[in-house]
C-alpha positions in Angstrom: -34.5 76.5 -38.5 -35.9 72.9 -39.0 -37.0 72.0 -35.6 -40.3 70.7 -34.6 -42.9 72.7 -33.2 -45.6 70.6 -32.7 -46.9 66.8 -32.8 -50.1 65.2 -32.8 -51.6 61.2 -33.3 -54.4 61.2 -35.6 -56.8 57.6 -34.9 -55.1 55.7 -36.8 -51.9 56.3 -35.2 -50.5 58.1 -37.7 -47.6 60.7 -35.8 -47.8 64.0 -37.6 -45.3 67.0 -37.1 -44.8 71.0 -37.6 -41.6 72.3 -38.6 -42.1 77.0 -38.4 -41.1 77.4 -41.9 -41.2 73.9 -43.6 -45.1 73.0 -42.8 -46.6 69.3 -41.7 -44.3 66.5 -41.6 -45.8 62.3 -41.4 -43.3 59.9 -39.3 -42.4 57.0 -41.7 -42.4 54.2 -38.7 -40.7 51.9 -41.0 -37.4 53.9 -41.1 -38.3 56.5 -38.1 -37.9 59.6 -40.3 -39.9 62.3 -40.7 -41.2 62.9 -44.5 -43.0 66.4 -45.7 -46.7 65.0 -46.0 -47.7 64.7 -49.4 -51.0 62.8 -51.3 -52.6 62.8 -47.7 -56.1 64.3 -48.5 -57.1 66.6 -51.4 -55.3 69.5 -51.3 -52.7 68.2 -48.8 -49.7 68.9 -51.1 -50.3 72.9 -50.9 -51.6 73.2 -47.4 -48.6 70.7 -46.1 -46.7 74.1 -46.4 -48.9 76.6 -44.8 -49.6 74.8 -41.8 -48.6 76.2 -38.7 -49.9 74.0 -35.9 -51.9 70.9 -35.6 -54.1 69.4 -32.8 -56.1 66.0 -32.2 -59.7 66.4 -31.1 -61.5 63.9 -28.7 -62.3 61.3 -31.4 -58.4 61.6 -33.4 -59.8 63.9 -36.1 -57.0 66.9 -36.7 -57.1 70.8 -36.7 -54.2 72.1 -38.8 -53.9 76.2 -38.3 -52.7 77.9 -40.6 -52.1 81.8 -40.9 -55.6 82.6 -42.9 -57.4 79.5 -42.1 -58.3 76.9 -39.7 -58.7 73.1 -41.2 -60.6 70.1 -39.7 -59.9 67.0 -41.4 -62.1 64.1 -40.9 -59.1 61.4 -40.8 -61.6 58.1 -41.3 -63.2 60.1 -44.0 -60.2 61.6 -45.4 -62.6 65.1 -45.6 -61.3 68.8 -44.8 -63.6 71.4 -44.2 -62.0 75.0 -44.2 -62.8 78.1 -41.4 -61.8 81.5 -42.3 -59.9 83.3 -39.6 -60.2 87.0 -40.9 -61.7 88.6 -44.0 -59.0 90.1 -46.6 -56.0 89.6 -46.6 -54.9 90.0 -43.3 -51.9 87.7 -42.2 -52.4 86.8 -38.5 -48.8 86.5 -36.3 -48.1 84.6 -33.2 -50.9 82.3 -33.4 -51.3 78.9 -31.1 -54.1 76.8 -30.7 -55.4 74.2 -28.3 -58.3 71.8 -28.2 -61.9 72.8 -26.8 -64.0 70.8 -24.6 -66.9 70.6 -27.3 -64.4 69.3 -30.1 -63.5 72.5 -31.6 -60.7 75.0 -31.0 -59.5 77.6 -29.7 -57.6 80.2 -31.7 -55.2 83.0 -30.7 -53.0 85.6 -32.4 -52.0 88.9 -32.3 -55.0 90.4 -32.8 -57.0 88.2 -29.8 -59.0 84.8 -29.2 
């Protein structure tokens, strides 16, 4: 189904959403409705889709997970650098992820931390 899974507020107050098999979602405040996020950063349109979870660090920057890959995008300067999660083409299952004290993340799956 549709539902949200999770929700974050970047810095500049932007409300951002997860639906499981529909990707990141942007509230449109103007008419309170959720919108697929498109023409966010380079390369938003395809990884949109594939995200699985997202999370605001200490300063409002945002870590979108993904099934391969971990994402931190740089919101002020609209940047995203990518961190693999495996080598191959290993697809990892039952993955969450929560902030770390240092501004990173921690990752879990199936196969461990």
């Amino acid at each position: 189904d549709g539902d949200f899974e999770d929700i974050a507020v970047d810095k500049k107050e932007r409300v951002w959403a997860v639906a499981s098999f529909y990707g990141m979602y942007q509230l449109q405040e103007a008419s309170a409705v959720f919108r697929k996020a498109a023409a966010i950063f380079p390369g938003s349109d395809t990884l949109a889709q594939q995200v699985k979870h997202i999370e605001t660090d200490l300063n409002g920057n945002c870590w979108l997970l993904t099934r391969k890959k971990v994402y931190y995008w740089d919101v002020e300067t609209n940047s995203v650098e990518e961190f693999d999660l495996q080598t191959g083409n290993e697809v990892l299952h039952n993955l969450t992820f929560c902030r770390g004290i240092n501004n990173d993340v921690w990752v879990a799956s199936s196969n461990g931390v």
